[in-house]
Every structure is written in C-alpha cells, then in structure tokens.
C-alpha positions in Angstrom: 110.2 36.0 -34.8 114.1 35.5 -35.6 117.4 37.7 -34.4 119.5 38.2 -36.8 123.3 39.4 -36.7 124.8 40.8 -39.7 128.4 41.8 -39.5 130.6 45.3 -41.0 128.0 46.5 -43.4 130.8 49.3 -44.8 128.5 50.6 -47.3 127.9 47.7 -49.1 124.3 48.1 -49.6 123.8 45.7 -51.9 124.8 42.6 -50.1 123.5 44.0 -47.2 120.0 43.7 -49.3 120.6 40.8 -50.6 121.7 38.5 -47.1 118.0 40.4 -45.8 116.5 38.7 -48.7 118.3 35.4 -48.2 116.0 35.2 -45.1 113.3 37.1 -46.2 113.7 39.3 -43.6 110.6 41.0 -42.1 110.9 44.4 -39.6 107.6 43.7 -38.2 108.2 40.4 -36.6 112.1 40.0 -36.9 115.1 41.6 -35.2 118.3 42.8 -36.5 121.3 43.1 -34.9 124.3 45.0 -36.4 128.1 45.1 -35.3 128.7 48.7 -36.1 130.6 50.0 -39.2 127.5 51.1 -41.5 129.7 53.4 -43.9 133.4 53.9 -44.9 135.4 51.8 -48.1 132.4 50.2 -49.6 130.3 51.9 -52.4 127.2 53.0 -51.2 126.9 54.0 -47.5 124.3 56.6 -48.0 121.9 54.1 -48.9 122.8 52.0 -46.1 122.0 54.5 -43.4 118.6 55.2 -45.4 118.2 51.7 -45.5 119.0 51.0 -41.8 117.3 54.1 -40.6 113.8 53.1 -42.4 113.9 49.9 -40.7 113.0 51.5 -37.5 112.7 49.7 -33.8 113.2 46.1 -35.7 116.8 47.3 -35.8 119.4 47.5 -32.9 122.8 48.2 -34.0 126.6 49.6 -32.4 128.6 52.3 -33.7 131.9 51.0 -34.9 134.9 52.8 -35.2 134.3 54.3 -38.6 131.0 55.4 -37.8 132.2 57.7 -34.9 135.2 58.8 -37.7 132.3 60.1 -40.5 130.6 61.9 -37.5 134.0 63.6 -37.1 134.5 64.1 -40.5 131.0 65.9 -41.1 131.8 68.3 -37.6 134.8 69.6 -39.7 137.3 67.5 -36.7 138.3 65.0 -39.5 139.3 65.1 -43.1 137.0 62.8 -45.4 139.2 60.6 -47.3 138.5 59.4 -50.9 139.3 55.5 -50.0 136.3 55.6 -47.8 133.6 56.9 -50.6 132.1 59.2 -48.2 131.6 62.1 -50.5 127.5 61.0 -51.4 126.7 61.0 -47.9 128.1 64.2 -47.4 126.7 65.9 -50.2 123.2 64.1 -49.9 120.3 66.8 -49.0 119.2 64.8 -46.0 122.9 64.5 -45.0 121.7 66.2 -41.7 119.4 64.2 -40.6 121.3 60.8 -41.1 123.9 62.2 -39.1 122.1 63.3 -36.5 120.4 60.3 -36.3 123.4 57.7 -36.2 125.0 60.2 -33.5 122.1 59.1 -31.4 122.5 55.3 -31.7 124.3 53.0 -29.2 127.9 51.8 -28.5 126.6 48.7 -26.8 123.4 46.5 -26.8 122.8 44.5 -23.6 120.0 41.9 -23.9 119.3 40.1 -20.6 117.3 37.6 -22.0 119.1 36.0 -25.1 122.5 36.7 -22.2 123.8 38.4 -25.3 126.5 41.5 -25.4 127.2 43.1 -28.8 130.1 45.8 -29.3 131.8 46.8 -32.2 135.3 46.0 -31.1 134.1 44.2 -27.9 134.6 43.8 -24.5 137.7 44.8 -22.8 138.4 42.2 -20.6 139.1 44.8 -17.5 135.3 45.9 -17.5 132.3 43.9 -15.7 128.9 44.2 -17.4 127.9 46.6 -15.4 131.0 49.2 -15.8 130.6 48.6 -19.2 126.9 49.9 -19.7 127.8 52.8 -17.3 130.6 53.4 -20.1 128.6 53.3 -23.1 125.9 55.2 -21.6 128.1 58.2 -20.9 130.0 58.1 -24.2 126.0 57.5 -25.6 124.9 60.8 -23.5 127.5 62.8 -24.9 127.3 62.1 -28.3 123.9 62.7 -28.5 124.4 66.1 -26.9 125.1 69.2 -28.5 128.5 69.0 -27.0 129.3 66.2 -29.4 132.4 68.0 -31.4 134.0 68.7 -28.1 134.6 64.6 -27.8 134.8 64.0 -31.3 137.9 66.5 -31.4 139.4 65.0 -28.4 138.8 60.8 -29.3 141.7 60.7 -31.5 144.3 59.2 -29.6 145.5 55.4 -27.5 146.1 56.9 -24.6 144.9 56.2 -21.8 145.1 52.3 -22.6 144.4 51.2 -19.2 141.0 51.0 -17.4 140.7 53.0 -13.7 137.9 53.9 -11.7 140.0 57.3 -11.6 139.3 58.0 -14.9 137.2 60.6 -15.6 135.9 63.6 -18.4 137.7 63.4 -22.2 140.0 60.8 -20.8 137.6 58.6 -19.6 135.7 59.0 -22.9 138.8 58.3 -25.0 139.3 54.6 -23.0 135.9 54.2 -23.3 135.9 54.9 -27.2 138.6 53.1 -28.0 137.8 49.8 -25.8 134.3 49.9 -27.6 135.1 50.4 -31.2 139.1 50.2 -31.8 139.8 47.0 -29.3 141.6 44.2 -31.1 144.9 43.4 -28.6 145.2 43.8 -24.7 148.3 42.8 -22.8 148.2 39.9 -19.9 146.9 42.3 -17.4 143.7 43.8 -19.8 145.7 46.9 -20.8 145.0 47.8 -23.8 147.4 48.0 -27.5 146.2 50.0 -29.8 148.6 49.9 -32.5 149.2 45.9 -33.3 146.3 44.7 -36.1 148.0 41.6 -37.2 146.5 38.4 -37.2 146.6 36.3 -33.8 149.4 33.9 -35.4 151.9 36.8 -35.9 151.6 38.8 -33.0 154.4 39.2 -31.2 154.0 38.2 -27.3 152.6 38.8 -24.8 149.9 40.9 -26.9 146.8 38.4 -26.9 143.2 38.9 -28.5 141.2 40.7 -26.2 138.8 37.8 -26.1 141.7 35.2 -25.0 141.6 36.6 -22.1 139.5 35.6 -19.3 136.5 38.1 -18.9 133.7 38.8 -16.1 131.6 39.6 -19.0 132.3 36.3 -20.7 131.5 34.5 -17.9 127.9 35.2 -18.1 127.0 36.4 -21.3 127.6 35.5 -25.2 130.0 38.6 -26.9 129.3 39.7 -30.4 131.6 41.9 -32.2 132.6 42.9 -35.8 135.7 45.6 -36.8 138.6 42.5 -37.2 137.9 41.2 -40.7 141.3 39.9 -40.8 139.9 36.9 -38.5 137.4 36.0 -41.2 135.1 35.1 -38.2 137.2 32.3 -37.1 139.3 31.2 -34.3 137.3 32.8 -31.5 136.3 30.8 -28.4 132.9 29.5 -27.2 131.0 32.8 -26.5 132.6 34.8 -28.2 131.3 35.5 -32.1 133.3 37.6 -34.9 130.9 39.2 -37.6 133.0 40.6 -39.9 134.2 38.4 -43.1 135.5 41.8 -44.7 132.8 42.8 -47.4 134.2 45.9 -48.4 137.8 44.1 -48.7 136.1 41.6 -51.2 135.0 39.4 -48.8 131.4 38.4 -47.9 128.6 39.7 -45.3 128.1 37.6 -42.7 124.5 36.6 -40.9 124.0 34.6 -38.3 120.6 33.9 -37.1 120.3 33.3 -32.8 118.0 30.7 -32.2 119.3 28.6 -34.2 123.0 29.4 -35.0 122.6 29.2 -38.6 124.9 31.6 -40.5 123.9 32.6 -44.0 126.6 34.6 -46.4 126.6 36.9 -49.2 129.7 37.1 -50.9 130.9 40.7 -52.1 129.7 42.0 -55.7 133.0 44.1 -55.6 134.8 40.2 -56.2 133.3 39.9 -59.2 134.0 42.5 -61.2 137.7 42.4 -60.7 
C-alpha cells in the first residue's frame, strides 16, 4: 500500500489521470490524499468529481476554497462565473448528487499514525490540533445539514480575522472557513490577512506566511496544504508541504508519495496547446 498526495486538481481531469497512471495507482490497496480545490478554471471538473467520487474509501480529500464557492454557486448564494468553466457541472443530470456528495466531505484530515495534518489553506498558527478538529467538525456538521445555504450565504467575508474562544454561530464559522480554505498571510500575533496574495518576497511586513510562524500543530505533526500555486511548492519549512504547482494556470499536478517522499509531476496539457 502507498499514500499518495496530489495537489489543486481544478478540473484538470486529465492530468489528474494521467499522474494516477504515472504510479499505477490502485483504490484497493493505495490511498489518496487530496488538497482540496477539485473544480473551478480548469476544463473538466465534472469529470473530476465523477472521477474522485467512484474512487470510494481509497480517497480522502479537503474542500478548498473553490469547492465551498461551486456549493454556493449551485444554492443560488453565488453567481457562476465563465473563467471557472462550471457550466457542465451545473447542467450535468447527476449535478445533484455530486453536489450533495462533495457538501459532505471534510475540511481537514487528521491521521495519527503517518502524524500527518492536511488542509486546503492550512493551519492557522493560533489553533492547537485539537481546536482545529473541533473547528472542522462543526463547519463539517453544518455543511452537511440541510441548513447548509444559511452558512454558505453568510461565509463571504474576512472578518472576523482573529481566533477566540468567544467566537461562536456564523462568526465562528466564517473564521473557521476562511482559516481552512482562504489562509495564506497571518500577522506576528496569528491574526489573520485576508487580502495580501503576493508571493512571500513582496509582502510588505510584518505580514508573514502563515506557516513561518511557529505553530502547536507543527510541533507535532507534518502540514499539507494546496490553494497557493504562486509558491510553486517551494520555500516552505521542514514539515510543512505545498501541493499546488498551478495546473489550471499552465503549470503541472503535483504527487507526492509518503513513505518515501518521492514526488512525481504531470505538467498541464493546457501548456501545450498555446
């Protein structure tokens, strides 16, 4: 049996394919791990959910930030924009049931064993392991409830950007949201900015990457995450491992298998036809 990460998918289901079949990749004895970001920009995201939904229990994966933004989009909360090539899924006749299937999946994977953490975004350095799972689990409960459009309508937004044990309902939700899945800055204390995406060389101080920071989660476990292509999955410390090479952007999709940290790529087909 092997564990094997793949970074921002973004409907690029044929390099998603295509790195499976690089390790000949078998769901009954092999384990997939995926950073979140399944649909959105790339050209085929129906087929990735069909694809990632028929691998079954051999899969876990996170929902990225993009994810939560097409469950948003189908409630009628968000308006589906052409640049993400949404309009199959939408339209597709079992459209329902893929939607109601990602709304059930995680925001975080905890796996005592391998000490490994995966998030979309990752881990804000103000949470512990343990306030994070309590987290994810409520934003899990609710998004799986029938309540769902109630958060959906109320996620959009950066405020709060600073964890409390005081924070509760929507609020609470929001942070948690937004620490999961749109996370790439914190200020010196662990607050949270939302709005610079730069690259690490040009921010401007004292906005750090979340993961430069020094972390109770970190301390103990190995953090996965995808959503900053921009860092072309470098320049991270020990620990700490960035997924996304930016596929969808003309990149490549990135694997990398655990037990032996061997990464495999799949440059994008979108590269070469331009």
């Amino acid at each position: 049996m092997s564990t094997y990460l793949i970074g921002d998918i973004h409907g690029c289901y044929a390099e998603f394919c295509a790195l499976l079949d690089q390790v000949s990749f078998d769901p009954s004895a092999d384990e997939l791990w995926l950073t979140g970001d399944l649909v959105a920009r790339g050209p085929d995201s129906l087929a990735v959910l069909r694809k990632v939904k028929s691998l079954g229990d051999s899969v876990r994966l996170v929902l990225g930030n993009h994810d939560l933004h097409i469950l948003a989009v189908y409630a009628g909360i968000s308006r589906n924009k052409p640049k993400d090539n949404l309009a199959p899924l939408l339209a597709a006749a079992d459209c329902d049931e893929l939607i109601n299937w990602l709304r059930r999946q995680p925001v975080l994977q905890v796996d005592e064993d391998k000490k490994l953490v995966m998030a979309h975004a990752g881990i804000t350095p103000q949470w512990d392991i343990e306030t994070a799972s309590n987290c994810a689990r409520e934003l899990e409960a609710v998004l799986a409830s029938d309540t769902y459009p109630l958060f959906l309508d109320a996620m959009y937004g950066d405020m709060p950007n600073n964890w409390s044990e005081e924070l509760s309902g929507l609020s609470k939700l929001r942070f948690s949201a937004n620490a999961l899945t749109r996370m790439r800055y914190c200020f010196p204390n662990g607050q949270l900015d939302m709005i610079c995406k730069d690259t690490p060389e040009k921010a401007i101080p004292p906005l750090r990457p979340w993961f430069q920071l020094s972390s109770p989660v970190r301390e103990n476990y190995t953090i996965v995450f995808g959503h900053w292509a921009s860092l072309e999955g470098k320049g991270t410390p020990q620990g700490v491992i960035a997924l996304d090479t930016g596929c969808c952007w003309g990149g490549s999709l990135t694997m990398l298998r655990w037990e032996d940290n061997h990464y495999f790529h799949q440059p994008s087909f979108q590269r070469k036809k331009d």
